[in-house]
C-alpha positions in Angstrom: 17.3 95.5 17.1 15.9 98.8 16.5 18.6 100.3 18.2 21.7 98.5 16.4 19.7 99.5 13.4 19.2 103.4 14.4 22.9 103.5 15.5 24.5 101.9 12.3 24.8 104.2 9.5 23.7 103.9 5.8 26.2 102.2 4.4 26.7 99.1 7.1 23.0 99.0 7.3 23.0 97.9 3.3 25.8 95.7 4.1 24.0 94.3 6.6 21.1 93.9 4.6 23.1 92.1 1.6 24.8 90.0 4.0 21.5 88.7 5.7 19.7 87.9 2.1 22.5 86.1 0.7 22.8 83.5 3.6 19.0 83.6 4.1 19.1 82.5 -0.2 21.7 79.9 0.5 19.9 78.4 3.4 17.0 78.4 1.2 18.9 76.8 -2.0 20.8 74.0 0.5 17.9 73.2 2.4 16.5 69.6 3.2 14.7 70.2 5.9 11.5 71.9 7.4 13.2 74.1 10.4 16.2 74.9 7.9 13.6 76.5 5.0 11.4 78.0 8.1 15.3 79.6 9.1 16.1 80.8 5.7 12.6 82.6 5.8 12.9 84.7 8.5 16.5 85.6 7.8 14.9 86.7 4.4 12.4 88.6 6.6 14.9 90.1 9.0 16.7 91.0 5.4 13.1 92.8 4.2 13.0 94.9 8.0 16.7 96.0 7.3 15.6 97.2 3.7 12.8 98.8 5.1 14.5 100.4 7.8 16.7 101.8 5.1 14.2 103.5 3.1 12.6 104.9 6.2 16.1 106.0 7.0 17.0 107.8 4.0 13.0 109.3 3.9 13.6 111.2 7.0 17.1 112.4 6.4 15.5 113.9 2.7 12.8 115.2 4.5 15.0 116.6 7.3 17.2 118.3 4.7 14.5 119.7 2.9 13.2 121.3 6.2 17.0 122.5 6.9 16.6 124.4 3.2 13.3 125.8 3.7 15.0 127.0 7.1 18.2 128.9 5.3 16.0 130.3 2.8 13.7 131.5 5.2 17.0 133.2 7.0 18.3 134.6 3.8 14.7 136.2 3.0 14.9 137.9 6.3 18.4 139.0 5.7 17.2 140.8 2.5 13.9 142.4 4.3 16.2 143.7 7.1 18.8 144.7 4.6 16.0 146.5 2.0 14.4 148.3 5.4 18.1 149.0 6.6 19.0 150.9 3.4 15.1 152.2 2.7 16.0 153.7 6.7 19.0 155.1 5.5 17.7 156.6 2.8 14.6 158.7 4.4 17.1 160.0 7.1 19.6 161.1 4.4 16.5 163.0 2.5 15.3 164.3 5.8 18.9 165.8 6.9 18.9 167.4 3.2 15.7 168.9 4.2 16.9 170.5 7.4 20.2 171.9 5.5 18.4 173.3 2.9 15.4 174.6 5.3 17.8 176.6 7.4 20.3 177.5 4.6 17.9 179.5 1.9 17.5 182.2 3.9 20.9 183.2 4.6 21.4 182.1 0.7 19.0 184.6 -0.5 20.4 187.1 1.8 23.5 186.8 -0.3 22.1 187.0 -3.3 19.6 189.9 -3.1 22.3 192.4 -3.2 23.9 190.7 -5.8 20.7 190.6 -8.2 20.4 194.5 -7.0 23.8 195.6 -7.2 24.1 193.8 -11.0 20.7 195.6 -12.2 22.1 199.2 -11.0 25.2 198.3 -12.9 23.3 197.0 -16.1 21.2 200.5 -16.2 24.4 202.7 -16.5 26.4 200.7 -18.7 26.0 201.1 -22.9 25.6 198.0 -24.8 28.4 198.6 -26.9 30.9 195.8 -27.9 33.9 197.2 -25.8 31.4 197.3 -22.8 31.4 195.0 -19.6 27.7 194.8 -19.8 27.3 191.2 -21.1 29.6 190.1 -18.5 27.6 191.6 -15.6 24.2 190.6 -17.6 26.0 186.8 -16.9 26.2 187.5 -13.1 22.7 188.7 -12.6 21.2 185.6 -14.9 23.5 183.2 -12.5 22.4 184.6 -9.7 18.7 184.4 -10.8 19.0 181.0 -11.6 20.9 180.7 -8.3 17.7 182.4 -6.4 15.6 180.0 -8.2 17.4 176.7 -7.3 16.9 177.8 -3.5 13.2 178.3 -3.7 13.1 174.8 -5.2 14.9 173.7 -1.8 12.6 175.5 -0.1 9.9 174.1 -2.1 11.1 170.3 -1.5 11.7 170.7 2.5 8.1 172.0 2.9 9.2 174.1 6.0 9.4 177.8 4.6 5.9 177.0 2.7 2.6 177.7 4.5 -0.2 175.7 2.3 -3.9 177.0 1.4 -6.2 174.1 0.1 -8.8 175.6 -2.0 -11.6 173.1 -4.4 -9.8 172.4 -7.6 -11.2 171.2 -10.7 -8.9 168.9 -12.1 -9.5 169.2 -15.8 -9.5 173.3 -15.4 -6.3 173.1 -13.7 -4.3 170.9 -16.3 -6.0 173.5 -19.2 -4.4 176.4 -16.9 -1.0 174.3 -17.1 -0.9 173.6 -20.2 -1.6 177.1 -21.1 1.3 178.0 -19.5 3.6 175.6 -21.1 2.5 176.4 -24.2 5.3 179.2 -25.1 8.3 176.1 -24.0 6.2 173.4 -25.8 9.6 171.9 -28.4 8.9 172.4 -31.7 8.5 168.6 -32.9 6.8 168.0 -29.7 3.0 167.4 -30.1 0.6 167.6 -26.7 -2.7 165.9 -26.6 -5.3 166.2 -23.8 -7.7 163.7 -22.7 -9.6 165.4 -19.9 -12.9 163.5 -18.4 -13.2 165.1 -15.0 -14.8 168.3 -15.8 -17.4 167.4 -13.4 -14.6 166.1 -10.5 -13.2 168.0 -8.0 -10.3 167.8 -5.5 -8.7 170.1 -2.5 -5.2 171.1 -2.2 -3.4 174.2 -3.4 -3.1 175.6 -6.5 0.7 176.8 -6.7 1.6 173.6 -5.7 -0.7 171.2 -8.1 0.1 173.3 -10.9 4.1 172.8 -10.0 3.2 169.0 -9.7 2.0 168.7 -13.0 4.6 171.6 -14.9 7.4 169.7 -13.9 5.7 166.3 -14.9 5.0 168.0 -18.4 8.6 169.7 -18.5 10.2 166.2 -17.9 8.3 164.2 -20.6 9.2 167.6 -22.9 13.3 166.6 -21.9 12.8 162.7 -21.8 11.3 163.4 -25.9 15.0 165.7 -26.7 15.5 166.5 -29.8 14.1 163.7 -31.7 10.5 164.7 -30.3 7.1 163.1 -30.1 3.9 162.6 -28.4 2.7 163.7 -24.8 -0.3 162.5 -23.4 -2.2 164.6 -20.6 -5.2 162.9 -19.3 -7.6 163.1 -16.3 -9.7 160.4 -14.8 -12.1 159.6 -12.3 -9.8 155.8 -10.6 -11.8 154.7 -7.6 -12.1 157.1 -5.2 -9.3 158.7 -6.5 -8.8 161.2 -9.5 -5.9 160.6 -11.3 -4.2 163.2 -13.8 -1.6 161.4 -15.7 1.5 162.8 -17.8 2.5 159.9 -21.2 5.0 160.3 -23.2 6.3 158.2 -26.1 9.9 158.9 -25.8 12.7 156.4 -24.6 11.3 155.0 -21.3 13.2 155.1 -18.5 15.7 152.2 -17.5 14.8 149.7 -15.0 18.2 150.0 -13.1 17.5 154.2 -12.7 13.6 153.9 -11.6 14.0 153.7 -7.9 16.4 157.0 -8.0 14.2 159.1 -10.3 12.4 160.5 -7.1 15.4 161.4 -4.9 16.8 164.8 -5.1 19.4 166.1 -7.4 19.6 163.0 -9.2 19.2 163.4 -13.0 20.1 161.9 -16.5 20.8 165.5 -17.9 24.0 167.0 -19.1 25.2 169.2 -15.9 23.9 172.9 -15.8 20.8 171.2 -17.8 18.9 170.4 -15.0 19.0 170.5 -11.1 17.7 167.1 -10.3 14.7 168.6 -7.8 11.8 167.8 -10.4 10.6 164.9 -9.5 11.3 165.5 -5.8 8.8 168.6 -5.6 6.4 166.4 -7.6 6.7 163.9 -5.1 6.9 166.0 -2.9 3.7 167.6 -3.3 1.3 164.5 -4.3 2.3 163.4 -0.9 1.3 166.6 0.9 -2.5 166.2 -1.2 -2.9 163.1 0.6 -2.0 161.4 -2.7 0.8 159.4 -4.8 2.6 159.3 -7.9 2.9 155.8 -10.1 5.2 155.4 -12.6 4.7 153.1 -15.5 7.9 152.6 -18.3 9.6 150.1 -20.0 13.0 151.1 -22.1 12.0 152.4 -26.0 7.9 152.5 -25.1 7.9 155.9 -23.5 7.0 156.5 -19.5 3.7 157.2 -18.3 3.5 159.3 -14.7 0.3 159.1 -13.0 -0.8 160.9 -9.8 -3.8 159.8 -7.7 -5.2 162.9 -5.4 -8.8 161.5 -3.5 -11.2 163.4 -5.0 -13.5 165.8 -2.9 -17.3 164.9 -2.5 -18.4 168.5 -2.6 -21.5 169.8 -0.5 -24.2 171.8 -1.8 -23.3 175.0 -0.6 -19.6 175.1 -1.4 -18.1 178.2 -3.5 -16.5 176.8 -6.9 -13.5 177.8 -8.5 -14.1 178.2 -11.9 -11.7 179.9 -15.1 -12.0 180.8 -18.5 -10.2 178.4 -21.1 -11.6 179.8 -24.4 -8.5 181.3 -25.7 -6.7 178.1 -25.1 -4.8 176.8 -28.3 
């Protein structure tokens, strides 16, 4: 029986079932006698196992479906892991072949342009700024090729190869004062700059050029995210675990969510071209990552972006030489 039933499908199985209850009922209804209503009852039972049998039937193929679903979507999660790690692969060799080119390029690059810059300056001291004069014109190549010797340092700066580091004990909270000291003469003039520094007893290790860089072109980027319509950045300094973080706020437009996973990679910008080169970001990241450290970024569109890079702070000893500088002329 259990056979005939397992190798019937659905649909004859009802039929079956239907067929057995109805002539059980009629037995039933035109019986007289004792073996007839004691017939009628089991081919009413017989037509309750068939039901049952049913049920059980269609319970297993639900449940076998549902496990055949969690099984697909199980696949298709893998899929997307292996394609997110295929592209996130992709992406690390691409940056590291840009660092490679650019490592063994900027030399030869700045080859080229040293006699250029030279050359232009020679010209620029015997020629009279008068209108009929060339001088502008060879003032233009000189500032070109500056700004041309300036994006190959930045190169340099992001493949890390032509750059040998000096860690020195940093306060955090005196280094952000230096920066901001420096930004001071660029700060926009509808652009206000607040400090919020709590660390002035907190120290960290890592080098100086390349900390102050960090944080200049974290403060430079909130002072082109605000344009021309201005507004508020934040710079503030806290102690976060075991980590000191010095973050960079601004109020301006936020950044959009389908731009956020590019903001890091280099060359990539939001600027009108010859505005910016697109390596900001990168040498930030750059160098958070050579501290030891990282960079979070927090934004949502028209509530401003917030940057904040955690370096582990430095449990000094006793003995240890500090680094201390004057700030009392700050504005």
């Amino acid at each position: 029986m259990r056979n005939l039933l397992k190798n019937t499908n659905r649909k004859e199985l009802i039929e079956l079932g239907l067929a057995v209850l109805l002539v059980a009922l009629g037995i039933i209804a035109a019986a007289t006698t004792a073996s007839r209503i004691i017939l009628g009852l089991a081919l009413v039972l017989a037509g309750m196992l068939v039901a049952l049998q049913i049920f059980l039937q269609g319970k297993r193929d639900m449940m076998k479906a549902d496990k055949e679903l969690e099984a697909l979507k199980e696949k298709n999660r893998q899929m997307e892991e292996l394609t997110r790690k295929t592209q996130e692969l992709a992406h690390h060799q691409r940056l590291e072949t840009i660092g490679t080119l650019t490592s063994s390029i900027a030399h030869e690059f700045n080859n080229l342009l040293t006699p250029i810059m030279g050359y232009s300056l020679m010209t620029l001291e015997k020629l009279p700024q008068t209108d009929d004069s060339p001088y502008d014109d060879v003032l233009e190549i000189y500032n070109a090729s500056v700004k041309a010797k300036d994006i190959i340092s930045r190169l340099s700066e992001l493949s890390r190869k032509n750059t040998e580091m000096r860690f020195e004990t940093i306060n955090p909270d005196e280094l952000v004062n230096k920066v901001l000291h420096v930004t001071s003469p660029a700060l926009p003039k509808k652009v206000d700059i607040f400090r919020n520094l709590n660390c002035s007893r907190k120290y960290i290790e890592g080098n100086e050029t390349q900390l102050s860089q960090l944080i200049l072109n974290l403060i430079i980027n909130a002072f082109h995210a605000l344009g021309e319509e201005g507004g508020e950045v934040t710079v503030t300094t806290e102690k976060v675990g075991t980590d000191i973080m010095i973050e960079v706020a601004d109020d301006g437009p936020g950044i959009p969510d389908d731009i956020k996973e590019k903001i890091f990679d280099p060359f990539f910008t939001t600027k009108e071209a010859g505005v910016g080169t697109g390596l900001g970001l990168a040498i930030a990241l750059q160098a958070a990552e050579d501290h030891k450290g990282r960079i979070e970024v927090e934004s949502e569109e028209g509530k401003g972006a917030s940057f904040k890079v955690f370096i582990p702070e430095l449990e000094l000893k006793q003995d240890r030489t500090m680094r201390y500088y004057d700030f009392d002329d700050l504005p």
